[in-house]
Every structure is written in structure tokens, then in C-alpha cells.
C-alpha positions as CSV (number, residue, x, y, z in Angstrom):
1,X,-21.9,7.7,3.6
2,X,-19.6,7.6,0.6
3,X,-18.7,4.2,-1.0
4,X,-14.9,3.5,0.2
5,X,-15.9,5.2,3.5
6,X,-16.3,3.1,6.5
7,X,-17.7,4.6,10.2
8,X,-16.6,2.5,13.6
9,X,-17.7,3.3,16.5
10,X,-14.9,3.2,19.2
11,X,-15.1,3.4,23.0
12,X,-15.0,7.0,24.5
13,X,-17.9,7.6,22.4
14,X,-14.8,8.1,19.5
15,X,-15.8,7.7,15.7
16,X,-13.1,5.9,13.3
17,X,-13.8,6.9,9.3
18,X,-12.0,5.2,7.4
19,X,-11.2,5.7,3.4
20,X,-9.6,3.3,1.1
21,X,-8.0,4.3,-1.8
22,X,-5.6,3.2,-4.0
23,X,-1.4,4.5,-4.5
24,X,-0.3,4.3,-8.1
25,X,3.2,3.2,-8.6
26,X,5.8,3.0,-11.4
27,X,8.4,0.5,-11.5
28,X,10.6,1.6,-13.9
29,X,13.0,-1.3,-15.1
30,X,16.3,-1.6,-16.9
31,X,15.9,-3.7,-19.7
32,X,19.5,-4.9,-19.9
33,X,18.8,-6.5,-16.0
34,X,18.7,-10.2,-16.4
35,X,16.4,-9.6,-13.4
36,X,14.0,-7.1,-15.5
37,X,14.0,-10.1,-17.9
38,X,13.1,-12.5,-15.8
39,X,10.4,-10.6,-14.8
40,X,9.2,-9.4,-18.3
41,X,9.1,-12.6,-19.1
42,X,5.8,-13.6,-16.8
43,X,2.2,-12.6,-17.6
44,X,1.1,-9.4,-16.4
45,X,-1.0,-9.8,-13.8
46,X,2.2,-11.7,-12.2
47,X,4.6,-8.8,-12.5
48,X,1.8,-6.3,-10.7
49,X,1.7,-9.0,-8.4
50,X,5.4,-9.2,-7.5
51,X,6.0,-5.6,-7.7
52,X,3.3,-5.2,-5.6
53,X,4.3,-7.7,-2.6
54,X,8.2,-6.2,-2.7
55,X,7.0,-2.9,-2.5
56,X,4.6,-3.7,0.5
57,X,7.3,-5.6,2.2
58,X,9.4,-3.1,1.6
59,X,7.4,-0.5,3.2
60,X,6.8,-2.4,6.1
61,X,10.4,-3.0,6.4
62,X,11.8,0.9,6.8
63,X,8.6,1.5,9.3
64,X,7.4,4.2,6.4
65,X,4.1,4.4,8.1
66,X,5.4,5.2,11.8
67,X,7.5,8.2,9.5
68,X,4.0,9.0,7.5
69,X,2.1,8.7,11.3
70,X,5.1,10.2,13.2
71,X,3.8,14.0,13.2
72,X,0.3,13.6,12.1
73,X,-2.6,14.2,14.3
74,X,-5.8,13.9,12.3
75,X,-5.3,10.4,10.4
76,X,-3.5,7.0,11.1
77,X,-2.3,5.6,7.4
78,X,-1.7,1.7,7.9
79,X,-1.8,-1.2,5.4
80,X,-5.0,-2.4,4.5
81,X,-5.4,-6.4,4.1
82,X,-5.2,-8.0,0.9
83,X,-9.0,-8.9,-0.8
């Protein structure tokens, strides 16, 4: 099996695959905000971390999954949990 690539077996003799990936995003900011500034002015790894969780809640918010599910019959996209 390929790495990212995980096989379940489910009852009804059903097997799940599942692949992680990864979605790339791009916040693009307004440097005037006083938000953007405030947010600039952390380390890195604290802005991706931010962006990251607003985004995510976000997401889960609109139910953007049960659109991305809504007409699709061969995969089931769903949030994996954080490592």
C-alpha cells in the first residue's frame, strides 16, 4: 500500500481507503489592518497556526463538507484530527 494510504475493513465485507493529503492555502492580508499587524507581529509558526484553526472553524461552520459530500458518490472528504 502507498504511504498516506490507509485500508479498514468495515462490516458488509466493505473496504474504507483512505488518503491524507494536505490543502495549501493563501491568506492574503492588508497590511494597513491593525488586525494584519497584530498578526504579523507573532512568530511564524503562530500565524500558520491561527490561520490554520480560523480556517478549520470556519469550514466546519458553513457545513463545506456536507456541500463537498452532497453529490459525491465514490469518496467521503471529512476533517482529519490534528497530530
Amino acid at each position: 500500500m502507498d504511504a498516506g494510504k490507509i485500508r479498514e475493513q468495515l462490516p458488509g465485507s466493505r473496504i474504507m481507503i483512505t488518503i491524507n493529503h494536505t490543502v495549501n492555502l493563501v491568506a492574503e492580508l492588508d497590511e494597513n489592518n491593525s488586525t494584519t499587524k497584530q498578526l504579523l507581529a507573532l512568530p511564524n509558526e503562530a500565524q500558520v497556526y491561527m490561520l490554520k484553526n480560523v480556517f478549520i472553524a470556519a469550514c466546519k461552520g458553513v457545513s463545506l463538507l456536507e456541500h463537498l459530500n452532497e453529490n459525491n458518490s465514490f469518496a467521503t472528504i471529512k476533517f482529519a484530527e490534528a497530530e
